[in-house]
BADREN-24141 format. One record per residue (C-alpha): residue number from 0; residue in one letter; x, y, z. Coordinates in Angstrom, 3 decimals, padded with zeros to 6 digits. Layout:
# BADREN-24141
  seq  type        c1        c2        c3
  NUM     a         X         Y         Z
...
END
This chain:
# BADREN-24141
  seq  type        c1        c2        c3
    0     x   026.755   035.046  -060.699
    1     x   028.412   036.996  -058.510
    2     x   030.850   034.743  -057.307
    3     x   032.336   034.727  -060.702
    4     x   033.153   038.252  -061.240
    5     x   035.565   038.384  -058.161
    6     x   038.882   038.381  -058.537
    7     x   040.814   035.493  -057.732
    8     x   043.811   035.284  -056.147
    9     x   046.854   033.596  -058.051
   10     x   049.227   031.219  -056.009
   11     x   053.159   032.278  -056.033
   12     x   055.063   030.954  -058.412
   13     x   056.791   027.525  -057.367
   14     x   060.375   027.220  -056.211
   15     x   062.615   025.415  -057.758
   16     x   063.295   021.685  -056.243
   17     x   065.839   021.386  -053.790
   18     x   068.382   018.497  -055.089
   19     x   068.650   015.741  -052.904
   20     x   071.931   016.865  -051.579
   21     x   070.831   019.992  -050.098
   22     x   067.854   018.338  -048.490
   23     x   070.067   015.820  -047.241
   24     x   072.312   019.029  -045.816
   25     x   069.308   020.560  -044.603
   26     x   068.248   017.394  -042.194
   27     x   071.601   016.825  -040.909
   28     x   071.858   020.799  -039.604
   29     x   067.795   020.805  -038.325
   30     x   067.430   021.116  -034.209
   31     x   065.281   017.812  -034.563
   32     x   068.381   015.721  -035.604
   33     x   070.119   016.738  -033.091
   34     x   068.641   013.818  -030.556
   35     x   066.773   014.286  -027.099
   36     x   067.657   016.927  -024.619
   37     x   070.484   016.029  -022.342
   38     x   070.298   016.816  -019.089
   39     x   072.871   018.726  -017.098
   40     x   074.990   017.023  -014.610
   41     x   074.802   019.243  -011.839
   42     x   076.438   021.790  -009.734
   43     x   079.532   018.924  -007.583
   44     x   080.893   021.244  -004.753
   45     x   084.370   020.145  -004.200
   46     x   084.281   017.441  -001.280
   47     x   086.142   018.739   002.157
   48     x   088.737   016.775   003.930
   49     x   088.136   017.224   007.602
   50     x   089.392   015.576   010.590
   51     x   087.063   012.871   011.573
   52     x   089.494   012.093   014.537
   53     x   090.573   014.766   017.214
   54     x   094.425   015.185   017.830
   55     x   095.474   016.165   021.124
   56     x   096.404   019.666   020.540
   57     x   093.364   020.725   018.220
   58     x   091.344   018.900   020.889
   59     x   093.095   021.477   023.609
   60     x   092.515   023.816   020.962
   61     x   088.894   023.641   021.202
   62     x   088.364   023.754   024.323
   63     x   090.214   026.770   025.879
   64     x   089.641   029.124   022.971
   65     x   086.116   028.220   021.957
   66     x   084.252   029.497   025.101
   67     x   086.976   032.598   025.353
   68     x   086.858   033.493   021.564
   69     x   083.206   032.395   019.768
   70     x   080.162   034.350   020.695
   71     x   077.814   032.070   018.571
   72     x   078.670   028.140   018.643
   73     x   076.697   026.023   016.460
   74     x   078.066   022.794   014.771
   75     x   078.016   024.630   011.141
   76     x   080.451   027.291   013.164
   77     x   082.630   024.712   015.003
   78     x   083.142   023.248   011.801
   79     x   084.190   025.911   009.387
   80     x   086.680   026.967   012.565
   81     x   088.207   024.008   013.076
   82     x   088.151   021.894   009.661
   83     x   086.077   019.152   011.625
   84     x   083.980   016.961   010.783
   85     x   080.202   017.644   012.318
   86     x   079.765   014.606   014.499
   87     x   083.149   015.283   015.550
   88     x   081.567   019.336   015.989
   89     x   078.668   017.968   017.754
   90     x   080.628   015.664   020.039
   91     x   082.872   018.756   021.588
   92     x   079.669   020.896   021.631
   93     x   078.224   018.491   024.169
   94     x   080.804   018.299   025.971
   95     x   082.219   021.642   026.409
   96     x   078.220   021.852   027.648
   97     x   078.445   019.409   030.092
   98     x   081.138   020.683   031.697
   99     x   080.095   024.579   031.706
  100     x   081.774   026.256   029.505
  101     x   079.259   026.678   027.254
  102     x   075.581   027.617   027.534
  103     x   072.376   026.131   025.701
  104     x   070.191   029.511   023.811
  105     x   068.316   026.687   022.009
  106     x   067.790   023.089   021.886
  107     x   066.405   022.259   018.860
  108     x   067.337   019.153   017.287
  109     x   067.478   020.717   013.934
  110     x   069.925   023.348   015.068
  111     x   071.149   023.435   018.724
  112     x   072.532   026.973   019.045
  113     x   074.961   027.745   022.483
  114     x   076.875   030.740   023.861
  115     x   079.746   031.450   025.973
  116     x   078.843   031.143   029.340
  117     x   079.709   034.189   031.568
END
């Protein structure tokens, strides 16, 4: 038949058998071994240490050169100015507002953004 006259293909010739040893070696250095992912810890930015209390002179501070010297006040800017704390930011925002010398551009609770008033 034809089936018959076709070649056939011989297998490779076998390797010889690792010793137990080497297949012990060989288990210890595979990627499975090595145990579950871990996972990463995380970027930690450093934790700031700012006032949470006003002293008298930053508090004087604040509130003859903020409406003379910043263009923009937000409580993100207030902050990085003064080494405050934000409630603390938010607290001389309002009330350098209520007493004029700064102006509302936008009252969103998200972001309230004010200005120098002129």
């Amino acid at each position: 038949s034809p089936l018959t006259s076709q070649k056939r293909e011989t297998m490779p010739p076998k390797q010889p058998q690792k010793s137990k040893a080497q297949k012990a070696l060989a288990a210890a250095s595979s990627s499975r071994s090595k145990g579950k992912k871990k996972w990463s810890k995380g970027k930690v930015r450093e934790k700031k240490n700012y006032a949470v209390v006003l002293s008298s002179e930053l508090h004087k501070k604040i509130t003859t050169e903020v409406p003379k010297k910043m263009k923009i006040i937000t409580v993100y800017t207030m902050v990085e100015a003064y080494k405050i704390n934000a409630s603390v930011a938010r607290r001389c925002i309002k009330s350098l507002a209520s007493s004029g010398k700064i102006k509302c551009i936008s009252d969103h609770s998200a972001m309230p953004i004010y200005t120098r008033s002129a």
